[in-house]
PyMOL Python script that loads the backbone (N, CA, C, O; Angstrom):
from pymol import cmd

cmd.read_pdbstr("""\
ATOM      1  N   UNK A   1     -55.086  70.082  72.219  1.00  0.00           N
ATOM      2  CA  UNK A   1     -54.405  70.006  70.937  1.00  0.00           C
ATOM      3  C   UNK A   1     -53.562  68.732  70.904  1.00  0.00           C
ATOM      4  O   UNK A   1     -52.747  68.493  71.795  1.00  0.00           O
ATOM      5  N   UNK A   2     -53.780  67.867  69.803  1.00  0.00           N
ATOM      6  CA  UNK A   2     -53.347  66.924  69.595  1.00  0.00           C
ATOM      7  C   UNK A   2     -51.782  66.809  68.866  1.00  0.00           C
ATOM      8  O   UNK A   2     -51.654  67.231  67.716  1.00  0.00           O
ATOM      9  N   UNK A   3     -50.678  66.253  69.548  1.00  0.00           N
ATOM     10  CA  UNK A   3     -49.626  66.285  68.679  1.00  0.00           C
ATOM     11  C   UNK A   3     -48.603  65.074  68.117  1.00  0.00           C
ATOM     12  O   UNK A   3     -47.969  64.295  68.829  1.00  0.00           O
ATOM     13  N   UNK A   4     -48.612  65.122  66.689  1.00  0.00           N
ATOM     14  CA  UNK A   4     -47.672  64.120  66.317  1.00  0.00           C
ATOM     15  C   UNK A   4     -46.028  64.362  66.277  1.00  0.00           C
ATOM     16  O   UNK A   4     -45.562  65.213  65.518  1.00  0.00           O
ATOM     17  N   UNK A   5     -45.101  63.488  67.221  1.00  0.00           N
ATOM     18  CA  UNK A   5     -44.011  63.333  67.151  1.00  0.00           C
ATOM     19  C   UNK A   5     -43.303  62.710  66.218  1.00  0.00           C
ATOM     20  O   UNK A   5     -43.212  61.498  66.413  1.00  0.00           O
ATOM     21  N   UNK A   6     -42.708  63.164  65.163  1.00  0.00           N
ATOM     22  CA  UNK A   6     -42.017  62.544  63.883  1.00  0.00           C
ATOM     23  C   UNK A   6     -40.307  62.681  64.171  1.00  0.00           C
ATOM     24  O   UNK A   6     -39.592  63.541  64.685  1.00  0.00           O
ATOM     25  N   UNK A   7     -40.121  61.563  63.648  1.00  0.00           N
ATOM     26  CA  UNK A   7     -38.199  61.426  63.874  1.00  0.00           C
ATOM     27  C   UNK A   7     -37.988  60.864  62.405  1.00  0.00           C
ATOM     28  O   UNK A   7     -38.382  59.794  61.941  1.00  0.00           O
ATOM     29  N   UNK A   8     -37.152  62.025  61.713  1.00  0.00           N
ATOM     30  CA  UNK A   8     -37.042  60.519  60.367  1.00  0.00           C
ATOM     31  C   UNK A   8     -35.482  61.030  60.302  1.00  0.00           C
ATOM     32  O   UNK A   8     -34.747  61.352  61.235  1.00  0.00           O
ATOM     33  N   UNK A   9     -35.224  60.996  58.893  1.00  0.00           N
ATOM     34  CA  UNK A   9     -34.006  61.584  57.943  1.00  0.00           C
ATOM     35  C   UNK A   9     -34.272  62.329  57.056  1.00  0.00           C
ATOM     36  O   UNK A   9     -35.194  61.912  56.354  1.00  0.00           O
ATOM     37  N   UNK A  10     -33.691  63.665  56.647  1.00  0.00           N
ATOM     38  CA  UNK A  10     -33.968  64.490  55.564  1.00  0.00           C
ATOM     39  C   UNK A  10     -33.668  63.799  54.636  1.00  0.00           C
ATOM     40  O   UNK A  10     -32.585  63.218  54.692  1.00  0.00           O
ATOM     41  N   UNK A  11     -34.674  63.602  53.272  1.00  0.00           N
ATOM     42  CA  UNK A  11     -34.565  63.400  51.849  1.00  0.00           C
ATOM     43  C   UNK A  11     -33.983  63.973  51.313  1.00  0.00           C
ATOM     44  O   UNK A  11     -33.958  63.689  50.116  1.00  0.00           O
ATOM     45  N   UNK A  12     -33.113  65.160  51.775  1.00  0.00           N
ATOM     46  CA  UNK A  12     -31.862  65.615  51.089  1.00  0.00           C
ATOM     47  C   UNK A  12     -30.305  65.109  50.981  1.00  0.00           C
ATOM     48  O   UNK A  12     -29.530  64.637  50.149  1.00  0.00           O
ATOM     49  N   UNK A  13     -30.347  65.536  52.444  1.00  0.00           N
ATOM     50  CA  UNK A  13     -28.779  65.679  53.285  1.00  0.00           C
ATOM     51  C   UNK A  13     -28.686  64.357  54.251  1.00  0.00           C
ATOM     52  O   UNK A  13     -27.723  64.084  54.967  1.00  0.00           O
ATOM     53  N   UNK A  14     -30.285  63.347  54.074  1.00  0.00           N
ATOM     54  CA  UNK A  14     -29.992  62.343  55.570  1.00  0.00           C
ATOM     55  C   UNK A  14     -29.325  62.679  56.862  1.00  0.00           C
ATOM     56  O   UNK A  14     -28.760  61.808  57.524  1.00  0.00           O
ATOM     57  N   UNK A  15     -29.394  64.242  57.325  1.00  0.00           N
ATOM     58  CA  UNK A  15     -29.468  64.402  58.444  1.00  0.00           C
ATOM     59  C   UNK A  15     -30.692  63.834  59.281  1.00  0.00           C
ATOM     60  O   UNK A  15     -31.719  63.360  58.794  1.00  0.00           O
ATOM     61  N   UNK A  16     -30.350  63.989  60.832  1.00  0.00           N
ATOM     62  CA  UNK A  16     -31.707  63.488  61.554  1.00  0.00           C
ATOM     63  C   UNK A  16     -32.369  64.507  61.486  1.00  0.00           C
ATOM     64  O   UNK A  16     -31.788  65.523  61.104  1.00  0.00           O
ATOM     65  N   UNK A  17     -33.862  64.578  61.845  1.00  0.00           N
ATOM     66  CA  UNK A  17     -35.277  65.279  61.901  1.00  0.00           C
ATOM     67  C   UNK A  17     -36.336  65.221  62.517  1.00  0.00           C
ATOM     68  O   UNK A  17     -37.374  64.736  62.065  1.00  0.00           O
ATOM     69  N   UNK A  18     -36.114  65.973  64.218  1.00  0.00           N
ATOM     70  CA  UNK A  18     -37.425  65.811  64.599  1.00  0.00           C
ATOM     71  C   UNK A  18     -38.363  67.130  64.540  1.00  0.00           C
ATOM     72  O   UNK A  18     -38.025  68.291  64.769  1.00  0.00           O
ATOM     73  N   UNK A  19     -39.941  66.511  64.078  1.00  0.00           N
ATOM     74  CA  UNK A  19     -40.424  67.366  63.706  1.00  0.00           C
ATOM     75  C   UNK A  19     -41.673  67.804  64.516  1.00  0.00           C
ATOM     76  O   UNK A  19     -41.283  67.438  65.624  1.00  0.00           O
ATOM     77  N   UNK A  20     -42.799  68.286  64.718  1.00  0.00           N
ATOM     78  CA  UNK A  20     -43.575  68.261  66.029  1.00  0.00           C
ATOM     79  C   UNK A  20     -44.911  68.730  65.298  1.00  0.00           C
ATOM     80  O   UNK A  20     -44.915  69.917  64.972  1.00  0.00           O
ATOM     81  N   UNK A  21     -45.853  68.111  65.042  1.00  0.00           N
ATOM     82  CA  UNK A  21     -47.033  68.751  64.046  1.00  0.00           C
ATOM     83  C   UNK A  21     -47.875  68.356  64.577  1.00  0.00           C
ATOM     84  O   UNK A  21     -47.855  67.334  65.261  1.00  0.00           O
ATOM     85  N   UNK A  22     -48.976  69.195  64.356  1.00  0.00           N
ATOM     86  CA  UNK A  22     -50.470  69.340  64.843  1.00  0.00           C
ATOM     87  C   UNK A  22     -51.131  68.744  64.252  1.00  0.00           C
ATOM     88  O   UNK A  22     -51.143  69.003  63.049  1.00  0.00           O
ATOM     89  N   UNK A  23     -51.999  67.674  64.739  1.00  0.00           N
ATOM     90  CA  UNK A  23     -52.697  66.806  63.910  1.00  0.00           C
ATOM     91  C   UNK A  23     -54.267  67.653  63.727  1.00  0.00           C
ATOM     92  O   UNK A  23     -55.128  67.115  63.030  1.00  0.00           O
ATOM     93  N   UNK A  24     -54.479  68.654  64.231  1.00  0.00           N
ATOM     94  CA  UNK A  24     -55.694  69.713  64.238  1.00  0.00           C
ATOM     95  C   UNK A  24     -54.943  70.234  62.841  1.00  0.00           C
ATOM     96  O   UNK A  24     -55.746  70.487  61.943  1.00  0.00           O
ATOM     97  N   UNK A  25     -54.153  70.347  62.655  1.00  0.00           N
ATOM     98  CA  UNK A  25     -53.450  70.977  61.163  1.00  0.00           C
ATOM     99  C   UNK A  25     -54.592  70.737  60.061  1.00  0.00           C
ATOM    100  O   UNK A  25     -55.210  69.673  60.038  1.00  0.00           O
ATOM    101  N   UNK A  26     -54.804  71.606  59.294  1.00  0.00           N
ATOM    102  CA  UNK A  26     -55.533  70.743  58.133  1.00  0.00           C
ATOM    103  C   UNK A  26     -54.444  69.899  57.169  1.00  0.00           C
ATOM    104  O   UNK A  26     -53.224  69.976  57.024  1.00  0.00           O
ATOM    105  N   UNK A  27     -55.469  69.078  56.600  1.00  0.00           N
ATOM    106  CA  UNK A  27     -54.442  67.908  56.032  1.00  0.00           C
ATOM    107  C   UNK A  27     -53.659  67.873  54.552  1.00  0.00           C
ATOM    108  O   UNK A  27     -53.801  67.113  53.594  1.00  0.00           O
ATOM    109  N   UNK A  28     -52.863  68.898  54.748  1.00  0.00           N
ATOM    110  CA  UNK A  28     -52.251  69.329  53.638  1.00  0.00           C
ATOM    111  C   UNK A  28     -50.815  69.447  54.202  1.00  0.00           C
ATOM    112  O   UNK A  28     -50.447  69.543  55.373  1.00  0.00           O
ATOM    113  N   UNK A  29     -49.921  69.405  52.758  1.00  0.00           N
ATOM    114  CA  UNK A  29     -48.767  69.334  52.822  1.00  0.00           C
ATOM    115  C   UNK A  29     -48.150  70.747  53.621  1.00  0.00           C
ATOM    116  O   UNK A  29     -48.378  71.943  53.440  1.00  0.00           O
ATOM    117  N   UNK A  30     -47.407  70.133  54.430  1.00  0.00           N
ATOM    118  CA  UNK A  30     -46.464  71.556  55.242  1.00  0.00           C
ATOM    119  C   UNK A  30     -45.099  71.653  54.637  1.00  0.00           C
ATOM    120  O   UNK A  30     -44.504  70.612  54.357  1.00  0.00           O
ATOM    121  N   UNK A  31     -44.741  72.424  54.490  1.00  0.00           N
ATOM    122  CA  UNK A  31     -42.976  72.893  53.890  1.00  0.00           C
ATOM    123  C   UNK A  31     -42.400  72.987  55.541  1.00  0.00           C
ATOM    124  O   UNK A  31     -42.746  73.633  56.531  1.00  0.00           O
ATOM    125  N   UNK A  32     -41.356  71.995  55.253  1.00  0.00           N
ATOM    126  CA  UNK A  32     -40.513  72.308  56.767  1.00  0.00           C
ATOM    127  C   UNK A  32     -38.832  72.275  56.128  1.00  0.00           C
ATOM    128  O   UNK A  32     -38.484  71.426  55.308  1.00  0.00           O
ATOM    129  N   UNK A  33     -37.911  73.332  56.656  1.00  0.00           N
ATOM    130  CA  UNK A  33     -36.901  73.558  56.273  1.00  0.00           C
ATOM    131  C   UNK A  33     -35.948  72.334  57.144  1.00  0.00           C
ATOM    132  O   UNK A  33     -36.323  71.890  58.229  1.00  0.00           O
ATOM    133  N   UNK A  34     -34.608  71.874  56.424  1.00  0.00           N
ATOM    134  CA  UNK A  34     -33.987  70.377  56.837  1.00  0.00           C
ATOM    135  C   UNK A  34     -32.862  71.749  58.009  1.00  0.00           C
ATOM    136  O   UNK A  34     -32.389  72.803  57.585  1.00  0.00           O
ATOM    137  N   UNK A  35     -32.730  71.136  59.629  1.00  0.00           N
ATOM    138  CA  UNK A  35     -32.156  72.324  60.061  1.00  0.00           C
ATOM    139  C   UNK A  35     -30.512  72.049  59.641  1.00  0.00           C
ATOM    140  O   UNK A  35     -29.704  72.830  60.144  1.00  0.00           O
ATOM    141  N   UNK A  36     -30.053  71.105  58.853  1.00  0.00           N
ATOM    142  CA  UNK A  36     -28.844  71.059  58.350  1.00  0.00           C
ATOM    143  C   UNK A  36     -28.495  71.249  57.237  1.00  0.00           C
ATOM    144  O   UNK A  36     -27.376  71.751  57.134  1.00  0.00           O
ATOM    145  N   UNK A  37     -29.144  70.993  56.133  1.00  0.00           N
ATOM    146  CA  UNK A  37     -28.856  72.008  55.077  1.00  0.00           C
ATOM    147  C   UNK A  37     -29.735  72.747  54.522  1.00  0.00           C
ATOM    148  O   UNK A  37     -29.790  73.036  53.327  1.00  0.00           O
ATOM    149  N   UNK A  38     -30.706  73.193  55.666  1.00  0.00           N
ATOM    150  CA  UNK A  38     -31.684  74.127  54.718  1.00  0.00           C
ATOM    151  C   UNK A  38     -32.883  73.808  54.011  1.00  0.00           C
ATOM    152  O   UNK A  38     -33.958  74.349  54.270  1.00  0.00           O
ATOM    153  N   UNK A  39     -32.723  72.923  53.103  1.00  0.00           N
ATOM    154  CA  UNK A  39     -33.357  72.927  52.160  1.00  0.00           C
ATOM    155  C   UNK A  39     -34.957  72.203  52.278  1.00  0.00           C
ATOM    156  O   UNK A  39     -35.323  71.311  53.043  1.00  0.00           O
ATOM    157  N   UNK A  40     -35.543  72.754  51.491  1.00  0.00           N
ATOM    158  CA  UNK A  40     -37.002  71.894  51.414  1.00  0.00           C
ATOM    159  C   UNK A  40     -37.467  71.089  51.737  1.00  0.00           C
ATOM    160  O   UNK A  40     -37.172  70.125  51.031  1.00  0.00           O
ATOM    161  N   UNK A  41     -38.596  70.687  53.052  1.00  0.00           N
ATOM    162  CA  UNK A  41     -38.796  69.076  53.154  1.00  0.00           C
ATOM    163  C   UNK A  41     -40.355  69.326  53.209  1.00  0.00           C
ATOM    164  O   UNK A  41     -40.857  70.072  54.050  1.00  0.00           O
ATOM    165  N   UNK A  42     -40.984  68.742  52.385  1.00  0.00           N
ATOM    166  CA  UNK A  42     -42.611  68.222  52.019  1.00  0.00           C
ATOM    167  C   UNK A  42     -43.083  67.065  53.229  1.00  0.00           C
ATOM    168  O   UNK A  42     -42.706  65.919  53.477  1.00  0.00           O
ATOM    169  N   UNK A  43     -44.010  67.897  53.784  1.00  0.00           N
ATOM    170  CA  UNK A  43     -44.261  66.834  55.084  1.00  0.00           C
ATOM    171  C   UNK A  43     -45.376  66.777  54.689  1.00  0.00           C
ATOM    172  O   UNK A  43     -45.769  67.801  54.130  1.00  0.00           O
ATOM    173  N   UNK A  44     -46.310  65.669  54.785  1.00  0.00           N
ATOM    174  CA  UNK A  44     -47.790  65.215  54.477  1.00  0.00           C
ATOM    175  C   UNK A  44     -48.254  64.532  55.554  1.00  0.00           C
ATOM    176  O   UNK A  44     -47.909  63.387  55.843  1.00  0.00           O
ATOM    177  N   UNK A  45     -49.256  65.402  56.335  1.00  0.00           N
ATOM    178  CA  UNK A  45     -49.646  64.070  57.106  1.00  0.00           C
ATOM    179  C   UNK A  45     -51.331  63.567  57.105  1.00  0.00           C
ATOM    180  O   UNK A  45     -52.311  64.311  57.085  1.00  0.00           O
ATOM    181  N   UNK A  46     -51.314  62.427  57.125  1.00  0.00           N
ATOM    182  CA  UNK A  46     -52.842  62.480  56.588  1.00  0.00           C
ATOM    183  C   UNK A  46     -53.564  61.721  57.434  1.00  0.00           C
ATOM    184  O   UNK A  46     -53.167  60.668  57.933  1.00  0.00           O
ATOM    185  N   UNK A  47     -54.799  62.314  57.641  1.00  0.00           N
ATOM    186  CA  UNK A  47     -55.694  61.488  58.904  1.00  0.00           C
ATOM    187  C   UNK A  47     -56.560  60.774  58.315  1.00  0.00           C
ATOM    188  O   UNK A  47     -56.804  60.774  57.108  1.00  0.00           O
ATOM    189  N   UNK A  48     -57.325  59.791  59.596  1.00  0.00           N
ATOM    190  CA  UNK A  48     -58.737  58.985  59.232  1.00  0.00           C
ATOM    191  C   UNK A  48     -59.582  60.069  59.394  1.00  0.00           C
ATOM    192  O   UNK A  48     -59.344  61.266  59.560  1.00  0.00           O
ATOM    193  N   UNK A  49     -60.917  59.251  59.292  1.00  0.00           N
ATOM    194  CA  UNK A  49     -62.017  60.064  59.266  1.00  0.00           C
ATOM    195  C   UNK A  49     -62.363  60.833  60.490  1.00  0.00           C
ATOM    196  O   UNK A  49     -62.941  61.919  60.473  1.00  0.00           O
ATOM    197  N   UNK A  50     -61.891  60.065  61.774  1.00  0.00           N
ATOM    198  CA  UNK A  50     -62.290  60.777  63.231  1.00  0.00           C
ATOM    199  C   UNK A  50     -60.848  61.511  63.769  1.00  0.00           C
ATOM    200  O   UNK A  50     -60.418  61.523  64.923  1.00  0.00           O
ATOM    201  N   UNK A  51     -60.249  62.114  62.558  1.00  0.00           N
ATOM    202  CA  UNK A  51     -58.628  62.960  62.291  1.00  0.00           C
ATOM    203  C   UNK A  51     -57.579  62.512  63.170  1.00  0.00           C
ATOM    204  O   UNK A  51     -56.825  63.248  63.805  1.00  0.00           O
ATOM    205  N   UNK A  52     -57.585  61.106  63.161  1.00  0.00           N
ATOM    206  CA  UNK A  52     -56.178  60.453  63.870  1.00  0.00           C
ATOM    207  C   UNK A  52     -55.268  60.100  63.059  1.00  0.00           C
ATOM    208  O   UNK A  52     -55.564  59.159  62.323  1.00  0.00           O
ATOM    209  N   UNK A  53     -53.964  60.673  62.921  1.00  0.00           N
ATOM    210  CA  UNK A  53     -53.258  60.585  62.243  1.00  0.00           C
ATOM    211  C   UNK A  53     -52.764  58.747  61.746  1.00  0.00           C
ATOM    212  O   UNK A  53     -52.510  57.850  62.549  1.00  0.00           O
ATOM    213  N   UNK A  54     -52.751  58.627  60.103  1.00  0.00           N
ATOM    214  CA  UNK A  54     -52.660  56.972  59.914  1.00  0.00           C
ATOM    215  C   UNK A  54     -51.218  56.959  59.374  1.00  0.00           C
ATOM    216  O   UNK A  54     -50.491  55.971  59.476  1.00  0.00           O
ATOM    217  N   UNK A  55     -50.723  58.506  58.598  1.00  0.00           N
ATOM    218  CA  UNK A  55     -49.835  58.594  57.825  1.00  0.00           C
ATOM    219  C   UNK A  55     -48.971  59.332  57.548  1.00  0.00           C
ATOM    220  O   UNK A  55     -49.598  60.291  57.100  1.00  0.00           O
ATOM    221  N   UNK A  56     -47.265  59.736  57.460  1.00  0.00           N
ATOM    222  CA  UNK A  56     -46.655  60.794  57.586  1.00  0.00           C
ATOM    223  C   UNK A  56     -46.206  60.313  56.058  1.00  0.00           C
ATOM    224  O   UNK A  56     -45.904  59.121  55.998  1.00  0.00           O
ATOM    225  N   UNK A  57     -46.156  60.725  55.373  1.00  0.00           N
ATOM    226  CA  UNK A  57     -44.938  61.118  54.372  1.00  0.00           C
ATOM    227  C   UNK A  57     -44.322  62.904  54.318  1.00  0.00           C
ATOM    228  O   UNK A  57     -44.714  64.071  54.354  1.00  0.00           O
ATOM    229  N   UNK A  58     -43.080  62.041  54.208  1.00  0.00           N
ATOM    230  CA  UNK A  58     -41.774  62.938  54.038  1.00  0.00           C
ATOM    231  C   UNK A  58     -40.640  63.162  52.794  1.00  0.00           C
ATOM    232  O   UNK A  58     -39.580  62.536  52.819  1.00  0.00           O
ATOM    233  N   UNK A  59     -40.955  64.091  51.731  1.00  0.00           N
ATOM    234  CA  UNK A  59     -40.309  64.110  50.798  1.00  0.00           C
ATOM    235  C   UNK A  59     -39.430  65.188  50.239  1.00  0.00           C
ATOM    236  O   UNK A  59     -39.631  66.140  50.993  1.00  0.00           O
ATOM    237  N   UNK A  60     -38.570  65.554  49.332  1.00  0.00           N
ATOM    238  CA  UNK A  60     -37.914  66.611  48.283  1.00  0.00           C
ATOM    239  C   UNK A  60     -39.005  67.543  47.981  1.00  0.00           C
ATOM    240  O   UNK A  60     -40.063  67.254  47.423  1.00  0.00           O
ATOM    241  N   UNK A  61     -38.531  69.016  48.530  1.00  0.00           N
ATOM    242  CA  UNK A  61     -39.671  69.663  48.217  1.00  0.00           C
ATOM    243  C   UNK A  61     -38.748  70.269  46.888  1.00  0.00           C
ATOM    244  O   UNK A  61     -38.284  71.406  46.960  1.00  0.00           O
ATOM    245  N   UNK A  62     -38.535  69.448  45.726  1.00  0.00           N
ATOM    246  CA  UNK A  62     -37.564  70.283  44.664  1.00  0.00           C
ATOM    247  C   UNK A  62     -38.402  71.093  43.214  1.00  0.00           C
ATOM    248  O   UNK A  62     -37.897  71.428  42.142  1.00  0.00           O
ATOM    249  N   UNK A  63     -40.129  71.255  43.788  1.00  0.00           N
ATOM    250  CA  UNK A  63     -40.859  72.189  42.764  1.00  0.00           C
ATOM    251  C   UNK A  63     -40.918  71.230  41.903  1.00  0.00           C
ATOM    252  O   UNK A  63     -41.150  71.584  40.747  1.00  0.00           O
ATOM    253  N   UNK A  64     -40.760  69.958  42.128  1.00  0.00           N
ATOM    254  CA  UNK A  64     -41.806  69.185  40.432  1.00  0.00           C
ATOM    255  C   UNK A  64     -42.617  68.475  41.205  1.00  0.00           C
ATOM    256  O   UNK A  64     -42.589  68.248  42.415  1.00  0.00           O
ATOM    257  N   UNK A  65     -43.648  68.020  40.009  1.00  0.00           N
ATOM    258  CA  UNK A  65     -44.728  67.258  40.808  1.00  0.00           C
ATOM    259  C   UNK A  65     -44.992  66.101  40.513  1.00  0.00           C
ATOM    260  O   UNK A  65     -44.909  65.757  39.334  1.00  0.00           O
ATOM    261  N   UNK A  66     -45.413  65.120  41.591  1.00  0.00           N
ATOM    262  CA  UNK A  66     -45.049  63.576  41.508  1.00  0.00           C
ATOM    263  C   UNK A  66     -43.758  63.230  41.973  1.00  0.00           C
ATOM    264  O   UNK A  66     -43.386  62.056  41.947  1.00  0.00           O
TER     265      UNK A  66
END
""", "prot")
cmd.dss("prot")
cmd.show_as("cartoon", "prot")
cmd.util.cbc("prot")
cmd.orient("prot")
């Protein structure tokens, strides 16, 4: 099992964030909670074709879209 190590800042609160995801994951958005205030974080991670991860985005999971 393959794993990606992510360190960013919550898009909420800019607390720190490390996060630990499976690049076997299918490639859809994961909901990960910020462990300082809680709230919503939209993790995307998206692979190439032979599923090596090229791309993390990390956003406001605040229920609108775009």
């Amino acid at each position: 099992m393959a794993i990606v190590e992510l360190h960013d800042r919550c898009p909420w609160c800019g607390g720190r964030i490390d996060l630990t995801l499976d690049e076997n994951a299918p490639e859809d958005d994961l909901l990960e909670e910020c462990p300082h205030c809680g709230r919503p974080i939209d993790v995307q991670l998206r692979l190439d074709e032979n599923g090596c991860p090229i791309d993390v985005e990390i956003r406001r999971d605040d229920g609108s879209s775009g």
